[in-house]
N, C-alpha and C positions, 0 to 999 in steps of 0.2 A: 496261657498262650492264646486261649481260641477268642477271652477277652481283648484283646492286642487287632487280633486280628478284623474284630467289631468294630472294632475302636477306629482301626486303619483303615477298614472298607469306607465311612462315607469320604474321607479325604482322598481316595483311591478314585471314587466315584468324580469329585469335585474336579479332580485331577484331569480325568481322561475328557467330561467335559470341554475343559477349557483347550485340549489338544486336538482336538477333535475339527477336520476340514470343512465338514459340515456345517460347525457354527462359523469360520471363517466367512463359506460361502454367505451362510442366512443374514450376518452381521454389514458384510460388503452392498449385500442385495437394500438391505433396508435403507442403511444410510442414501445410498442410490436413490431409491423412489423418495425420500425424504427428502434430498437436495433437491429432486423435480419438481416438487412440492413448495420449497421457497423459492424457485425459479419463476412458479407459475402464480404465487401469491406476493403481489409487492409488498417489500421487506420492510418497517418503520416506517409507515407513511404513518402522518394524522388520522385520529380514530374518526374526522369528518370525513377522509376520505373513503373509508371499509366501509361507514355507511352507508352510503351513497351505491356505494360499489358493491355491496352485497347481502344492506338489511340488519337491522339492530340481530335478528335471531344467530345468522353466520357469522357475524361479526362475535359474537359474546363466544359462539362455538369455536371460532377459529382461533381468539384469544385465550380461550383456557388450552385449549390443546398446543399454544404456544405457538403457530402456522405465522403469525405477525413478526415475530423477531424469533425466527427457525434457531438459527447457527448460534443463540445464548442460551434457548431452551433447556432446561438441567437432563431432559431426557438425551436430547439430541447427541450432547454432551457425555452423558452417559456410554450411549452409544459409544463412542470414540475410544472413551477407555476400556469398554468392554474389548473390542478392536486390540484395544495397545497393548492389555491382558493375553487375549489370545496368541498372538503373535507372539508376545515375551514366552508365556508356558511353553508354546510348538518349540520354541526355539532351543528354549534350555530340556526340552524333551530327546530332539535330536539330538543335541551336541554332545554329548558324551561318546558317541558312534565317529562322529567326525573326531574328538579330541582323541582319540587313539589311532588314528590317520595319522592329524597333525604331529602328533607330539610322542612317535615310538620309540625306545630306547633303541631297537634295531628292526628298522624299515625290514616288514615281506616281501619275497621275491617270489611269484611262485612260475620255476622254470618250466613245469606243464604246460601251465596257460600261453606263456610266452610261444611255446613250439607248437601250439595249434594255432597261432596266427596266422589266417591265409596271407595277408598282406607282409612280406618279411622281404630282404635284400641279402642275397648272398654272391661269396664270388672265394675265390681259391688267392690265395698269399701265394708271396713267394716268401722261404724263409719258413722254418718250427714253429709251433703255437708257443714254444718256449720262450723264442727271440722274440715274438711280437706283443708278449703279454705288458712288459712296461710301458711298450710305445703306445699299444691301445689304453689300456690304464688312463696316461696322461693324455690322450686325446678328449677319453670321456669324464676324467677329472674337469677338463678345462671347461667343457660343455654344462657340467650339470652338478649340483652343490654336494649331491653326497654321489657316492663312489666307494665299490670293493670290488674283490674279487672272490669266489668261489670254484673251488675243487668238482669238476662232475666223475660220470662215469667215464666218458668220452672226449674229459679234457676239462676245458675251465670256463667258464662267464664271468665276463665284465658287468658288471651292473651298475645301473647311474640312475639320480632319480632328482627329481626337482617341483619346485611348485608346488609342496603339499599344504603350505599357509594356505594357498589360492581357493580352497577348500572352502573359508572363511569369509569367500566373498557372500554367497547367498545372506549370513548373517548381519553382513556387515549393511547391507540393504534392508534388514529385518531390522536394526536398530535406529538406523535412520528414518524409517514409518514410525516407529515406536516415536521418537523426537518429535515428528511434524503433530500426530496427534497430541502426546502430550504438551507440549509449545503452544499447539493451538488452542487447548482446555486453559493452560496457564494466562492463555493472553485475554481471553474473553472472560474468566470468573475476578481475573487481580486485575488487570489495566483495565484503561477506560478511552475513549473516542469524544471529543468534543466541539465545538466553534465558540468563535467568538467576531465579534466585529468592534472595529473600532474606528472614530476618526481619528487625523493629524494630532497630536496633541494629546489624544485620550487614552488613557490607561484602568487594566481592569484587572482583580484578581479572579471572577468569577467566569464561568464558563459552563454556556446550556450543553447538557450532553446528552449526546444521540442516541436517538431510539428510547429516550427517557423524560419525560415531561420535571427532571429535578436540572437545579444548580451546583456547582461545585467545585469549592472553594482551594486556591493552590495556596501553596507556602510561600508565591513571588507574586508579584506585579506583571503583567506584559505591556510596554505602552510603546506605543505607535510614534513616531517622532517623524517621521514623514512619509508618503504615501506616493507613488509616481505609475502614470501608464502612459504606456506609449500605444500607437495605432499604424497599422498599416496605412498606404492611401485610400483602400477599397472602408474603410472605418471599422476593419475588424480588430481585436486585441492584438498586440505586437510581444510585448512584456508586461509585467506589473511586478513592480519590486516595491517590499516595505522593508523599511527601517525600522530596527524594533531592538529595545534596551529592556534588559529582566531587571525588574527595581526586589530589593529583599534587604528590609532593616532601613531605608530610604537612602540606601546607595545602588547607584546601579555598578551590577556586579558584571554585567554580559552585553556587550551591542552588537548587531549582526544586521549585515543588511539580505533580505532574503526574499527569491524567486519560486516558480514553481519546480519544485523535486529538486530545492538546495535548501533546506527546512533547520531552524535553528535547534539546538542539543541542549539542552540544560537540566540535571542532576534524573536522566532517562526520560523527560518528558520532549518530548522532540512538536515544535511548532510549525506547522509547512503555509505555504501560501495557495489560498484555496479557490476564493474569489475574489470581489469588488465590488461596487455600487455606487452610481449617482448621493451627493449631498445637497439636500438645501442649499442655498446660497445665506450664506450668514448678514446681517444688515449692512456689515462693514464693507461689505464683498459688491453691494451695489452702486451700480457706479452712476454716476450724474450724469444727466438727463442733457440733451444737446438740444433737441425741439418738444414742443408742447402745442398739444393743438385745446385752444380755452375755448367755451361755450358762453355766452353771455344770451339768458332770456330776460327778454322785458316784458315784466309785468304790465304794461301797460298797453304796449300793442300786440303784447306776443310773439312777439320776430323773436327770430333766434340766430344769431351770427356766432361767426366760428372763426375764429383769430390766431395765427401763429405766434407762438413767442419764446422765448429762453429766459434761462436764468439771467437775473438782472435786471430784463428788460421791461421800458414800460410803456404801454398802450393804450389806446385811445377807445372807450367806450361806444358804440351808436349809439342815437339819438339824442347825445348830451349828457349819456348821464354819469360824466366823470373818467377819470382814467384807474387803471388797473396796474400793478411795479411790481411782478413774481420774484420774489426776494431770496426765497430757500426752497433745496429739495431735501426731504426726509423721509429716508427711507421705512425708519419708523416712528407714530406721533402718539402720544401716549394723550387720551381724553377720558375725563374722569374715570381711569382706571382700565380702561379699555385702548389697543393696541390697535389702532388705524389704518397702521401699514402703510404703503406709499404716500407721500403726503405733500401735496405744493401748499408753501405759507408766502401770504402776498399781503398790497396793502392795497384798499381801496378807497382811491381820493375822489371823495365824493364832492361833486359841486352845488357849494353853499352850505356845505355839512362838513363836518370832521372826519379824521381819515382814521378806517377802521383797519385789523387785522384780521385776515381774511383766510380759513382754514380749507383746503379742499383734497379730500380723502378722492385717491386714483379710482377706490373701488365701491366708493358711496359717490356717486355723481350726484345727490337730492341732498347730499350732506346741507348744504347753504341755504336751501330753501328756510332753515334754520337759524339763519345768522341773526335775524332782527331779534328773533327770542332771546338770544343769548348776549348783544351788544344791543341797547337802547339806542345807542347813537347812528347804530345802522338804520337806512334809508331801506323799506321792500318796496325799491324801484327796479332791481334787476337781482339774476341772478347766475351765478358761475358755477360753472363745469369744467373737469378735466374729460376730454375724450378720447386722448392720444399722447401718449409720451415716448418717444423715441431715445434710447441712448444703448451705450455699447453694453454687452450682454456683459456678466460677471463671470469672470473664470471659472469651468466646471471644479467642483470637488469632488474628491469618493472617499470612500471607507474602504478599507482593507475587510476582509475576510478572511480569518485563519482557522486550520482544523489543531486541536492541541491533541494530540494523543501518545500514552503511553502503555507499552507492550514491555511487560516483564519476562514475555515466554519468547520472544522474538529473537532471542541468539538460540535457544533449544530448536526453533525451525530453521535456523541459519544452520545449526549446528546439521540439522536430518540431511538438507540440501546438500549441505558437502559430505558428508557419507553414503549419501544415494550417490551419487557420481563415482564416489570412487570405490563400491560395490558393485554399480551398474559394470565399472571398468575391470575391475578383478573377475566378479563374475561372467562376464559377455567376449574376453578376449586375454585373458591369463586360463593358466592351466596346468592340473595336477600330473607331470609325465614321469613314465618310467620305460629305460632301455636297458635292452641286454645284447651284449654282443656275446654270441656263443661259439667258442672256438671245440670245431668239434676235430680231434686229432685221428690221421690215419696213417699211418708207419710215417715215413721223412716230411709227408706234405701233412697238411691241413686244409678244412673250410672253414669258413667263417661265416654266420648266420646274424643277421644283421636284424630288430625288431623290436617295436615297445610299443606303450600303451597312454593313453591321456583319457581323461574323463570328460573334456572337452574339443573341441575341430578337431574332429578325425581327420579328416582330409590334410589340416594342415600339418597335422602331426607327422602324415604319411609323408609329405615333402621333408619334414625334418628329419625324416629316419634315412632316407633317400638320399639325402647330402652327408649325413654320417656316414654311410657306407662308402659313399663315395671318399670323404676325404680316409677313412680307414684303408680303402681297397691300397692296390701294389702303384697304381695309376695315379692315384693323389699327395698318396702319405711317403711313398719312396719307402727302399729298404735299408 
């Protein structure tokens, strides 16, 4: 036996630990200054930014101690359940006290107590405590779930009692913390938080995720099939909606078109629309040039004249030396292997000489100083320049930005949320009551004592005992 009881003390020990208000308090306090703590050190930024901000030494200190990404910390985390622990053991500590409340074969009455109630309503019947015993009975049957009656010295008690589940609410808010933390452990060690961007057209299985310098790979496709924002007049954002199809097995199984906080669903992985961004303009996307302002230097005298002209058109050299027919614009010109980028191709009919083809890069104005090396037939009599091209701008494009993330503990905090409510609600405005109506008998008459009890609003309790009497007196209920 006294081995048993070795045996039993340190789990006795284990036990009162974790029941103990104490650690409640120490556990609440902590996590507290720990949240201040990620409040006051920005949470996933780049490790160029902590440098910067606070020095290779803080920066490695603040990393191991996890201070960077707080709220996944396994300590922090830790915490939480310690929390969820506590909470659970207090609970199933008390509840054995409470479950013989709830749940008695036959509710206590104890008529003492009730008769030193200073708050109580009384008034004189007309009519025997004998004649009035069924009619009070069903008055307070009708009022209150359970109902008997009792034999005194001095005559008999109605007793009525209601509300004793209500009892249940404290817990019922104890299990909904218990939810929100563990939901919240559940979503941070198993789901994951991610982005992605894509343009018009583009599709991606992989996805940077946050707070993590990795990739990672889903079992679908997301691709972007079109992209649209709209603007206020002032040029702030108005909407931005993307169209977006989940491809898996190369059929697309899912299309959605989706806003911000209307985010697409697919197999718990939920994709919201996050932001946007400026695109290049692709080469196709530029558009043809309306006027061109051309440079012609003469090597000979040095003048340099400035000439407008367009596609097609052809021009007239100074000092003779020939005309110049801008033939093409090209957006991009590919020279032995190198991309030029904007590009006028012309032809220069040179006088007394053959007519060359004439290459002039928007963004190398010196490109032609060139030309004679590369065409023998070219004449270095003059040479051209682009200095100005004018034409209508190319329709802006963007990219979508999406956040992908999936929460496996997120119905378990859904779950806490609606149990906190309606705990808050049982606990904060339901209540455990018991009445007695005491008929105390004196030869032909009687009085009647009118009184009970609640574990919660007193006050309002007193109103409801206050209208019971009333409608029981000779004045409401008739005889």
């Amino acid at each position: 036996m006294g081995n048993q009881d070795i045996a039993a003390d340190p789990l006795n020990k284990i036990w009162k630990f974790f029941t103990s208000v104490r650690l409640t308090v120490v556990l609440l306090l902590t996590l507290a200054v720990t949240s201040i703590i990620g409040t006051l050190i920005p949470q996933n930024e780049a490790p160029q930014a902590y440098l910067k901000a606070f020095g290779p030494f803080l920066y490695r200190f603040f990393d191991l101690l996890g201070f960077l990404d707080l709220y996944h910390s396994w300590w922090f985390q830790t915490l939480m359940l310690l929390l969820a622990l506590n909470i659970l053991v207090c609970s199933i500590d008390r509840l054995s006290a409470t479950w013989r409340i709830i749940f008695p074969k036959r509710p206590k009455f104890n008529l003492a107590r009730f008769r030193r109630l200073e708050r109580k309503e009384e008034f004189t019947p007309n009519g025997s405590g004998e004649q009035l015993q069924t009619r009070y009975q069903t008055v307070v049957s009708d009022n209150f779930r359970y109902c008997r009656v009792e034999q005194t010295d001095s005559g008999y008690t109605v007793l009525g009692e209601k509300g004793r589940w209500t009892r249940i609410g404290v817990y019922v808010v104890h299990l909904s913390v218990i939810c929100m933390l563990v939901g919240g452990v559940i979503g941070t060690r198993f789901g994951f938080e991610g982005f992605l961007s894509l343009a018009p057209g583009e599709a991606s299985r992989q996805i940077q995720l946050h707070n993590r310098n990795q990739m990672l790979q889903l079992d679908f496709a997301i691709r972007c099939d079109d992209f649209k924002v709209s603007f206020y007049p002032n040029g702030a954002p108005e909407e931005f909606r993307s169209s977006l199809s989940i491809i898996e097995q190369d059929k697309v199984v899912k299309s959605q078109d989706i806003i911000v906080n209307d985010p697409l669903q697919y197999k718990g992985i939920r994709i919201f629309q996050s932001s946007y961004g400026p695109l290049p303009p692709r080469p196709q996307d530029v558009r043809m040039p309306n006027e061109l302002t051309l440079v012609f230097t003469s090597k000979t005298t040095g003048m340099i004249y400035q000439k407008k002209a367009a596609i097609g058109q052809r021009i007239k050299i100074p000092e003779n030396m020939g005309t110049f027919s801008v033939d093409e614009f090209k957006s991009s010109y590919d020279f032995r292997g190198q991309d030029l980028g904007a590009t006028i191709v012309g032809t220069l009919h040179q006088n007394g000489g053959a007519d060359v083809e004439v290459v002039l890069p928007v963004k190398f104005p010196s490109f032609d100083k060139m030309g004679p090396i590369f065409n023998q037939n070219r004449k270095d009599d003059v040479h051209i320049s682009v200095s100005g091209i004018k034409a209508q701008p190319a329709e802006q494009r963007y990219y979508t930005g999406l956040q992908v993330s999936r929460d496996p503990g997120v119905w378990v905090v859904y779950t806490g949320f609606i149990l906190i409510i309606i705990g808050c609600y049982i606990t904060f405005f339901m209540s455990h009551r018991q009445v007695c109506v005491d008929v105390i008998e004196s030869g032909p008459n009687c009085r009647v004592v009118v009184s009970g009890t609640a574990n919660k609003n007193k006050l309002g309790n007193e109103r409801k005992i206050k209208m019971l009497a009333q409608t029981l007196s000779e004045e409401k209920f008739g005889t």
